[in-house]
C-alpha positions as CSV (number, residue, x, y, z in Angstrom):
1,X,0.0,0.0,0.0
2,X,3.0,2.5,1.0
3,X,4.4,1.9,-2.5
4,X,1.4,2.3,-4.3
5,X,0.7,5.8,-2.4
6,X,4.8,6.5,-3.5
7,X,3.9,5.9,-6.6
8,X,1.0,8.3,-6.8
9,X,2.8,10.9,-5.0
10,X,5.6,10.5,-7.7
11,X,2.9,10.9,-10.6
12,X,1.1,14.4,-9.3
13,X,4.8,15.9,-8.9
14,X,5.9,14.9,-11.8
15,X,2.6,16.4,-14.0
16,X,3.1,19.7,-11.7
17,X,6.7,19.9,-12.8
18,X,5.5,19.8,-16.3
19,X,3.0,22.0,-15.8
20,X,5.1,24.8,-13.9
21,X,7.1,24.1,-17.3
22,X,4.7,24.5,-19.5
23,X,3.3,27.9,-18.0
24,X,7.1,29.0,-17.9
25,X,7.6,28.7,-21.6
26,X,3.7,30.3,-22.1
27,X,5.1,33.7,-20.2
28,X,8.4,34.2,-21.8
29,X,7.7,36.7,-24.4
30,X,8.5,36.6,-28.5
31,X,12.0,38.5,-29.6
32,X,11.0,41.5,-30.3
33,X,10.4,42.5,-33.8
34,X,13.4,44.7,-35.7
35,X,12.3,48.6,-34.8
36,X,11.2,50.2,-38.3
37,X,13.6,52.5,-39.7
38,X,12.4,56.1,-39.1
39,X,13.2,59.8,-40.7
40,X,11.0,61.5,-39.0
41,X,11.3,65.4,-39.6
42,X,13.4,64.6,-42.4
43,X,12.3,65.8,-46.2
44,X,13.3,63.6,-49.0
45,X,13.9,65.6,-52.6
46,X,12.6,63.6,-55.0
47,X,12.7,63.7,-58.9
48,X,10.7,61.3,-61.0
49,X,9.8,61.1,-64.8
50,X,6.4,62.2,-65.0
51,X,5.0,58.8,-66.6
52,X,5.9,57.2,-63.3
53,X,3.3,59.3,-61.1
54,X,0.2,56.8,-60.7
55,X,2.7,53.8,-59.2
56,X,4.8,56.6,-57.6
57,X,2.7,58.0,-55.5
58,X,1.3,54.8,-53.8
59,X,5.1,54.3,-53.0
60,X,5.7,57.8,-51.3
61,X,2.3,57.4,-49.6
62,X,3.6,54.2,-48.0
63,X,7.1,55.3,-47.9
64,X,6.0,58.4,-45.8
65,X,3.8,56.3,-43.7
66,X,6.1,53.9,-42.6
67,X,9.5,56.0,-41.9
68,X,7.6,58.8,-40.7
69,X,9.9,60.9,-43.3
70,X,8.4,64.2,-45.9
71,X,8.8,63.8,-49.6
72,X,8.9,66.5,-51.7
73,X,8.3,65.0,-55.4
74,X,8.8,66.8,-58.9
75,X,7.2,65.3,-61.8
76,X,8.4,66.4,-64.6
77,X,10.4,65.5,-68.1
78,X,13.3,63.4,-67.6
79,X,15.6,65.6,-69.9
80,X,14.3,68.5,-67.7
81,X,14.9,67.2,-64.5
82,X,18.2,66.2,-65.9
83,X,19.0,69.9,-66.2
84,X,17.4,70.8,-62.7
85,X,20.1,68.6,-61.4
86,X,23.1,69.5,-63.5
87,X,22.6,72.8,-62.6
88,X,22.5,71.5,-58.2
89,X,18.8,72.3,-57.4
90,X,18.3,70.2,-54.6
91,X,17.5,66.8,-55.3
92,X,18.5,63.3,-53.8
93,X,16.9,60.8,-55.8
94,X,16.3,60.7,-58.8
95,X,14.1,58.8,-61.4
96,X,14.9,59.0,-65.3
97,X,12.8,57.1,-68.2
98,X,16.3,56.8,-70.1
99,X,19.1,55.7,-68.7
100,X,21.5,58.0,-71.0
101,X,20.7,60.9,-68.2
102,X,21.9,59.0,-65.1
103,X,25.4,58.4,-67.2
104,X,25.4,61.8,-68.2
105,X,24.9,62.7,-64.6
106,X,27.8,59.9,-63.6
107,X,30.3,61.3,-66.0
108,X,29.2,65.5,-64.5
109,X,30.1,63.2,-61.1
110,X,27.0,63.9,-59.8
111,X,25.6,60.5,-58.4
112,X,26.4,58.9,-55.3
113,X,25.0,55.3,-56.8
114,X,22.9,54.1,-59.4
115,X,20.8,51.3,-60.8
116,X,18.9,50.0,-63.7
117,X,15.0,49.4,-62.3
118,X,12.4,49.0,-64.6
119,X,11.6,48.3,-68.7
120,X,9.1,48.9,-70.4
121,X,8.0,49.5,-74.1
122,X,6.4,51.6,-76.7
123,X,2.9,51.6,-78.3
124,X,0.9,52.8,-80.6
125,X,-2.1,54.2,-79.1
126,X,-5.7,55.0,-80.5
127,X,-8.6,57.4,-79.5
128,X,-12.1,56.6,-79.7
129,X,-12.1,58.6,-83.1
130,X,-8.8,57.0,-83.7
131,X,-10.2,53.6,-83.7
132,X,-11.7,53.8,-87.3
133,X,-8.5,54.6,-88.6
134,X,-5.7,53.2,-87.1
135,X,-4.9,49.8,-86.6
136,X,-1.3,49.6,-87.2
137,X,1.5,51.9,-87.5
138,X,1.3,52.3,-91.2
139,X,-1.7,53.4,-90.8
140,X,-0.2,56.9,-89.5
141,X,0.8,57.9,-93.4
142,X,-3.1,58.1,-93.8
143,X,-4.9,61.1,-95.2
144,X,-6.5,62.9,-92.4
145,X,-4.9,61.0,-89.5
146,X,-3.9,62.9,-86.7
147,X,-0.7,62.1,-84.3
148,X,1.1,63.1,-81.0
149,X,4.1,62.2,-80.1
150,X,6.2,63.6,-76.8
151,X,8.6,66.5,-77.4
152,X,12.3,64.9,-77.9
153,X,13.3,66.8,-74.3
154,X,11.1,63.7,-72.9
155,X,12.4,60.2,-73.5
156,X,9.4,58.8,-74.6
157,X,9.5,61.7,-77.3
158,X,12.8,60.4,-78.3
159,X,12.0,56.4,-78.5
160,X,8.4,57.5,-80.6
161,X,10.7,59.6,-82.9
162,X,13.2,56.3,-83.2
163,X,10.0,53.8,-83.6
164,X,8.6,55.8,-86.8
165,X,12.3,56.6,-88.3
166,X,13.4,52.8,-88.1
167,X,10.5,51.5,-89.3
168,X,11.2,53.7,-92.4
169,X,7.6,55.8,-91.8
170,X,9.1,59.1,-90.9
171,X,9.0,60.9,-94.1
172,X,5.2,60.1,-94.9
173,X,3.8,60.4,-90.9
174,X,5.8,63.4,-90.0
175,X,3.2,66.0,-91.6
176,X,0.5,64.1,-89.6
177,X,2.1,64.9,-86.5
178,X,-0.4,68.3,-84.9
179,X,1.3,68.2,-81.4
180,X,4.7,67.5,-79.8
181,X,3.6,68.5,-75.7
182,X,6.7,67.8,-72.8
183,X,5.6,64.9,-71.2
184,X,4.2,61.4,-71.9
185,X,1.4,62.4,-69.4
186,X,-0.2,64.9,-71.6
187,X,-0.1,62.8,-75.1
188,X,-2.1,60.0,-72.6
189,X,-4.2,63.3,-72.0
190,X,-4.9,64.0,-76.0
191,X,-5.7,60.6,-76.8
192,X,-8.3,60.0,-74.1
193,X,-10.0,63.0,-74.4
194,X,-9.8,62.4,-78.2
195,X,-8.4,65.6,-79.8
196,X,-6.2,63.8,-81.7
197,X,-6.0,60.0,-83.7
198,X,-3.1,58.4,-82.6
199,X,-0.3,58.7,-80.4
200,X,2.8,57.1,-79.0
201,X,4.0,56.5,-75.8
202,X,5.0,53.6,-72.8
203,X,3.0,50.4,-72.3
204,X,2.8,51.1,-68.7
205,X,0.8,54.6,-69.3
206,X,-1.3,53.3,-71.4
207,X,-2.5,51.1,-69.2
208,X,-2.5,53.4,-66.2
209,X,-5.1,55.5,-68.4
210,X,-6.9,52.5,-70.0
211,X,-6.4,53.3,-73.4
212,X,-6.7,51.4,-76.6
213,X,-3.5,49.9,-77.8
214,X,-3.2,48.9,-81.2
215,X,0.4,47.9,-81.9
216,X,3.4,46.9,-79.7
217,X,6.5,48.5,-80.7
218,X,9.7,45.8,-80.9
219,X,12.8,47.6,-79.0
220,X,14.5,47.0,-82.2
221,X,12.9,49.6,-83.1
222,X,12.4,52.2,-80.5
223,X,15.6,51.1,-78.6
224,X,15.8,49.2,-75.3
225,X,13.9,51.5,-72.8
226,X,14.9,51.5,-69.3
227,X,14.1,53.0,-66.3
228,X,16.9,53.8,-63.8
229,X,17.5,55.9,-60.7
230,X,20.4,57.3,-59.1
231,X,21.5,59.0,-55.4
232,X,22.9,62.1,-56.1
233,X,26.2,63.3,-54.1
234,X,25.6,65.8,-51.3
235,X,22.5,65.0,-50.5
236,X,20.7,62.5,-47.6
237,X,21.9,59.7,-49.5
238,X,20.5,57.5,-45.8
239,X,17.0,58.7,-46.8
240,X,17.2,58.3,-50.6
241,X,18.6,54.4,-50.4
242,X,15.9,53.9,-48.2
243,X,13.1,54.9,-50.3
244,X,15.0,52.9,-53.4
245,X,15.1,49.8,-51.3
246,X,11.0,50.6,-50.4
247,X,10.3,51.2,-54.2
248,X,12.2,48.0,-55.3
249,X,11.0,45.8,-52.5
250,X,7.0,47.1,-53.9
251,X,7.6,47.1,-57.4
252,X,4.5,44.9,-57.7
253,X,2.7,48.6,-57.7
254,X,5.2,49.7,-60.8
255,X,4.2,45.9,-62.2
256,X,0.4,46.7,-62.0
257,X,0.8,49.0,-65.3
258,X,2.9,46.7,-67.3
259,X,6.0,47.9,-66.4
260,X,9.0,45.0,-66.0
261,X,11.6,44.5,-63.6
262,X,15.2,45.0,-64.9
263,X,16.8,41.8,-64.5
């Protein structure tokens, strides 16, 4: 009888050692999670090509609400911002939509780092007017057709010119084109409100403003088209890699309009 009650004693300890265990490991608390990087009360200068606002935007958005940091963004022409820069307006990232400014701005010794980020490609686009005439980009040489293309201060103005003058179009469609504005935002403007035909610019705007696109242009023929960015020297260069590792690491929100990543 003594051992059996020894035995039973032995049990109950041995279940309230595990249990005093058990609530042990219960209480101990997680590691805690890696503090979020913060800038608060700093303002980042940011410069982006203007047919990068729609993604853009979302980023700074979530960029400002994470890091607690200001952005102050200019939209504008890449070839323009280019200038801005050359001539050391304050700026500390910096987005082109042609890579030939960030190595211009490289051999001025301007940038702190740069990268390649994002591709993307020409098209031909068509208004609702538009629709009825175009179909391809032969189509341009028409009678009576209207075009826009960007102004050749703006990449996209550049590639459109390329697209038309390699595929041996340029002599018959230049007296169609009726407008040359600054940025690729405003020829997505012209076509969607249908003042003119046609027009020419990225894949990745067309689709932010859900237009009609009737041809894909081969980069054979426009050029490859890339997208880069670049930390300029002398300014928060903490801040501006920080928002370049928060745009690549959500580049989904670029991917959304067609854009690729640069691989």
């Amino acid at each position: 009888m003594k051992k059996f009650l020894s035995l039973i004693l032995s049990a109950v300890l041995l279940c309230g050692l595990l249990l005093t265990a058990g609530c042990g490991q219960q209480a101990s608390s997680p590691p805690p999670e890696a503090e979020k990087i913060s800038f608060s009360g700093q303002t980042l200068n940011l410069y982006v090509a203007a047919g990068m606002k729609k993604p853009m935007d979302v980023i700074i958005k979530s960029f400002q609400d994470e890091t607690g940091a200001a952005v102050a963004v200019n939209y504008g022409p890449s070839g323009g911002l280019f200038a801005q820069i050359e001539q050391s307006q304050p700026c500390d990232l910096y987005y082109s939509a042609d890579w030939l400014y960030i190595e211009k701005l490289e051999e001025a010794q301007k940038i702190e780092k740069s990268s390649k980020f994002l591709k993307d490609n020409i098209v031909l686009v068509v208004s609702e007017t538009g629709q009825s005439k175009v179909t391809n980009m032969d189509d341009l040489a028409k009678s009576g057709v209207t075009v826009v293309i960007a102004d050749p201060q703006a990449p996209v103005g550049v590639y459109a010119k390329n697209s038309i003058e390699n595929l041996g179009l340029w002599e018959k469609v230049s007296p169609n084109i009726k407008a040359m504005p600054s940025t690729v935002n405003q020829v997505a403007i012209m076509i969607k409100e249908d003042q003119l035909d046609a027009g020419l610019i990225y894949s990745s705007v067309a689709n932010g403003n859900k237009l009609k696109i009737a041809e894909v242009i081969d980069e054979k023929y426009s050029g490859e088209i890339v997208f880069g960015t670049a930390i300029i020297k002398g300014g928060q260069k903490d801040l501006a890699a920080a928002f370049a590792d928060h745009a690549v690491k959500n580049i989904a929100e670029f991917e959304k309009y067609g854009w690729k990543a640069y691989e």
